[in-house]
C-alpha positions as CSV (number, residue, x, y, z in Angstrom):
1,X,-0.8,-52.5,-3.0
2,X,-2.3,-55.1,-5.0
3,X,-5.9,-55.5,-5.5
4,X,-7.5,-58.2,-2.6
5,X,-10.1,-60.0,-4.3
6,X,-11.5,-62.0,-1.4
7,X,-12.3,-58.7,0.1
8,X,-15.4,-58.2,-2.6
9,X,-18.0,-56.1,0.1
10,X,-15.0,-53.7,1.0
11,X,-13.0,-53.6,-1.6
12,X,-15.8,-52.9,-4.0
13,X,-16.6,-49.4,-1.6
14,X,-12.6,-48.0,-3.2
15,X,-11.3,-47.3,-6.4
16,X,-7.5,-48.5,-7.2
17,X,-6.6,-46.7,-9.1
18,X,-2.8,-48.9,-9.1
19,X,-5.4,-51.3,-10.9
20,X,-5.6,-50.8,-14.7
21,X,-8.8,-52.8,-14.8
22,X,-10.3,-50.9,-11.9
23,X,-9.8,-47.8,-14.1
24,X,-10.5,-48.8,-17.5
25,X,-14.0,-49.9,-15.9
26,X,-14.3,-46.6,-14.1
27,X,-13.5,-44.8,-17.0
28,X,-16.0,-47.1,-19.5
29,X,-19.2,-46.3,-16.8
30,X,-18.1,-42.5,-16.9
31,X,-18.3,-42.7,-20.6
32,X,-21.4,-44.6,-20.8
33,X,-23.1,-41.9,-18.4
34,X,-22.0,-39.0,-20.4
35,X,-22.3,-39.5,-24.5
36,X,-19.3,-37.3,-26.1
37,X,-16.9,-37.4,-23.6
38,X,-13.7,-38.4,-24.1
39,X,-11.0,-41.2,-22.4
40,X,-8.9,-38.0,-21.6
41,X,-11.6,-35.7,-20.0
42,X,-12.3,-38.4,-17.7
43,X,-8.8,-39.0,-16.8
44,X,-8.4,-35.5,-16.0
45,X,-11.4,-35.1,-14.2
46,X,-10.5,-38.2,-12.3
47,X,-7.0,-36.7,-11.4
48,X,-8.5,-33.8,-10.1
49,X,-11.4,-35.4,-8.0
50,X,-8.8,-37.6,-6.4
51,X,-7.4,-34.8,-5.4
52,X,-10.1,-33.1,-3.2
53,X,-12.0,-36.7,-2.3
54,X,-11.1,-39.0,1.0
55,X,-10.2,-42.8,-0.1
56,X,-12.9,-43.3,2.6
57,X,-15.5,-41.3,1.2
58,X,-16.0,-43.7,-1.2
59,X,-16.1,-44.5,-4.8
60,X,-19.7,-43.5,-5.6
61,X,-18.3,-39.6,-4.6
62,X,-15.7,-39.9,-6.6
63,X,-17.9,-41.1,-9.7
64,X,-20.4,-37.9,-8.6
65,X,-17.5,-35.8,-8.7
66,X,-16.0,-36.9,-12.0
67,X,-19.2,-36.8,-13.6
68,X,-20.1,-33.3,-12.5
69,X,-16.8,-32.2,-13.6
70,X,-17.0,-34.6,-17.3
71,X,-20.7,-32.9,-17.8
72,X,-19.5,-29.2,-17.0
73,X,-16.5,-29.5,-19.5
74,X,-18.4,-31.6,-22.7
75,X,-21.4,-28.6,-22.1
76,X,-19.0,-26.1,-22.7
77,X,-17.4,-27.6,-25.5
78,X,-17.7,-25.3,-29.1
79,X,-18.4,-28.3,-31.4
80,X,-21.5,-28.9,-29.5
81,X,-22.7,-25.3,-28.6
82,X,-22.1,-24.4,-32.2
83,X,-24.1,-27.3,-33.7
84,X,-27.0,-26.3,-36.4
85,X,-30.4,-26.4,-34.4
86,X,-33.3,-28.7,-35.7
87,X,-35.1,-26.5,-38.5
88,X,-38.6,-26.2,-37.6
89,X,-41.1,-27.6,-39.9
90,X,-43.6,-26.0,-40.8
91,X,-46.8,-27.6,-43.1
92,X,-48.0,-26.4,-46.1
């Protein structure tokens, strides 16, 4: 079902996601909340929190439960576990 823009106080409670705008923004916020992600972790995070969360319970659970899910997977990630740590420095 299309998008009902005249329904603004309601409509802005759900996510569509049959709305490629709806998602691009919902992916974009996810992103801007969690530097290093990726477009794909998201998406998949998304798919699975869509998955265990109610339409009516909202889309500020959903966002908790994607984010929970986008920060477990990019602090388990090797390329940033393995980075060099910051050398001390010491003073002569």
């Amino acid at each position: 079902m299309p998008d009902d823009k005249t329904k603004r106080k309601v409509d802005a409670w759900f996510l569509s996601l049959t709305e490629k705008y709806e998602v691009d923004y919902f992916v974009k916020d996810i992103l801007d909340h969690v530097p290093g992600a990726t477009r794909e972790q998201v998406l998949q995070a998304l798919d699975t929190c869509v998955e265990n969360i109610k339409p009516s319970e909202g889309r500020a659970r959903l966002k908790a439960c994607v984010l929970s899910k986008v920060n477990s997977h990019s602090s388990t990630r090797p390329d940033l576990d393995d980075r060099p740590k910051h050398p001390s420095r010491t003073h002569a």
